[in-house]
C-alpha positions in Angstrom: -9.3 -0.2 -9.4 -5.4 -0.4 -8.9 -3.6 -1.5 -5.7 -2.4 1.6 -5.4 -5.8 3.6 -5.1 -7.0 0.7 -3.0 -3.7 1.5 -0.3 -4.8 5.4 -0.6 -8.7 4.9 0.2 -8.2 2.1 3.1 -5.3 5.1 4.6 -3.5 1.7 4.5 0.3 0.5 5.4 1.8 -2.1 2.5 3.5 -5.2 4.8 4.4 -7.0 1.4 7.7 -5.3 -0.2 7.7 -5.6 -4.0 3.6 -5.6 -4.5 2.7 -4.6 -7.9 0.6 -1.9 -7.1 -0.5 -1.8 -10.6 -2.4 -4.8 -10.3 -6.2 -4.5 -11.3 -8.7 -5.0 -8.3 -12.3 -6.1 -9.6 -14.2 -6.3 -6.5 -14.4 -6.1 -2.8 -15.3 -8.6 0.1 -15.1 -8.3 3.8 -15.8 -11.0 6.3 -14.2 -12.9 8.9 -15.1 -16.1 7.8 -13.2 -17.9 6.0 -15.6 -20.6 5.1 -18.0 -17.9 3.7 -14.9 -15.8 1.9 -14.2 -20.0 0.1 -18.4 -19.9 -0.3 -19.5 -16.2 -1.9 -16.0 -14.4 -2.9 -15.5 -13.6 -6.8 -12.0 -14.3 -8.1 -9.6 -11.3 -8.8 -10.8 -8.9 -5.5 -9.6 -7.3 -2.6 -10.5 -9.6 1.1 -10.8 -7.4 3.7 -10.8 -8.9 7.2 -10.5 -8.6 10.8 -8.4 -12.3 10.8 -5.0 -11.7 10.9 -3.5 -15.4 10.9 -1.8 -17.4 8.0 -4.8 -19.0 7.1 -6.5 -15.7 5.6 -3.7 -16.3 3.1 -4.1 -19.8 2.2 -7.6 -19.0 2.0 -7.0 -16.3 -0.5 -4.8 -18.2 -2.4 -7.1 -21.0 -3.1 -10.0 -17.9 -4.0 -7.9 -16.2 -6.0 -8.0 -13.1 -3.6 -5.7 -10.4 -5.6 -4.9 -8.6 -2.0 -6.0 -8.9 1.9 -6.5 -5.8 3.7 -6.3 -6.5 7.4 -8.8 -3.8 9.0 -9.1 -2.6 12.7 -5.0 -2.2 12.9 -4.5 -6.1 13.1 -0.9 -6.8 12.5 -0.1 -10.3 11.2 2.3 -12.7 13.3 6.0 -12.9 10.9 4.7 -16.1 9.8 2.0 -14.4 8.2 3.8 -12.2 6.8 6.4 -14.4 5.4 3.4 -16.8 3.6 2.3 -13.9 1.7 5.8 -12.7 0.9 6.4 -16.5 -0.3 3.2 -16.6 -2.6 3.7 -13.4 -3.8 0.0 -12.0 -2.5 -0.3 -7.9 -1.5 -1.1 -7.3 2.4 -2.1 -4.1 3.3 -2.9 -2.9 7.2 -5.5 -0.3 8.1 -6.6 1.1 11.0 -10.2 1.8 9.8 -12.5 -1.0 10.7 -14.1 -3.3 8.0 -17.6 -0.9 7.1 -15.6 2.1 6.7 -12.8 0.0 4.7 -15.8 -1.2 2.3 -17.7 2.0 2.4 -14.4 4.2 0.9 -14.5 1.5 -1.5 -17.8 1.1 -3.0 -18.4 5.0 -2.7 -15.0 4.8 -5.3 -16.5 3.0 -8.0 -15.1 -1.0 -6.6 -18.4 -3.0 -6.5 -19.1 -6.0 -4.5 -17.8 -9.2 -5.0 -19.7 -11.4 -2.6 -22.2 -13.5 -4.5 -25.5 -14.7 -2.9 -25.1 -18.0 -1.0 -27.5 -20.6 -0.8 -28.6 -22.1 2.8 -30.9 -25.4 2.5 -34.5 -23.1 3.3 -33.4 -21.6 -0.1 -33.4 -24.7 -1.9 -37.2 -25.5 -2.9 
């Protein structure tokens, strides 16, 4: 899926000028935290969060997040902002809330991209 059908399902705002919207979107995540987007996300998808501070983006950067979608109507601080600008990573805003975000999604064809984690009951 493209950024560009991602930005028209998620009724979305762009925040990052010059985002290839062509870019190819494997897979979809949504959390909050960042230590289980680092744990479970799959390189190459779209983070959607409720977290709107700069380190969502680091955080994508290191898991090779291809665009954040801040949900709820969050609007990132300027320093946020300018990160993303910097590191060249799409940020889209969008007032629907994370399940309807990731619902619009899956029900268009973007699987899920949030592998099982292991907690230490699961290791016998």
């Amino acid at each position: 899926m493209k950024i560009s059908q991602i930005l028209e399902i998620s009724e979305g705002t762009m925040l990052t000028p010059n985002a290839d919207l062509d870019t190819d979107i494997l897979g979809g995540f949504a959390g909050d935290l960042m230590s289980d987007v680092l744990a479970s996300i799959q390189p190459e998808s779209v983070l959607i969060t409720g977290l709107s501070n700069p380190q969502v983006i680091r955080t994508a950067l290191i898991a090779d997040v291809r665009v954040v979608i801040f949900a709820r109507g969050k609007q990132p601080a300027p320093e946020t902002i300018k990160l993303a600008v910097e590191e060249r990573l799409p940020v889209i805003t969008s007032e629907l809330g994370l399940y309807e975000i990731s619902g619009r999604l899956l029900q268009n064809g973007l699987p899920s991209f949030e592998k099982r984690m292991l907690h230490a009951f699961d290791r016998d």
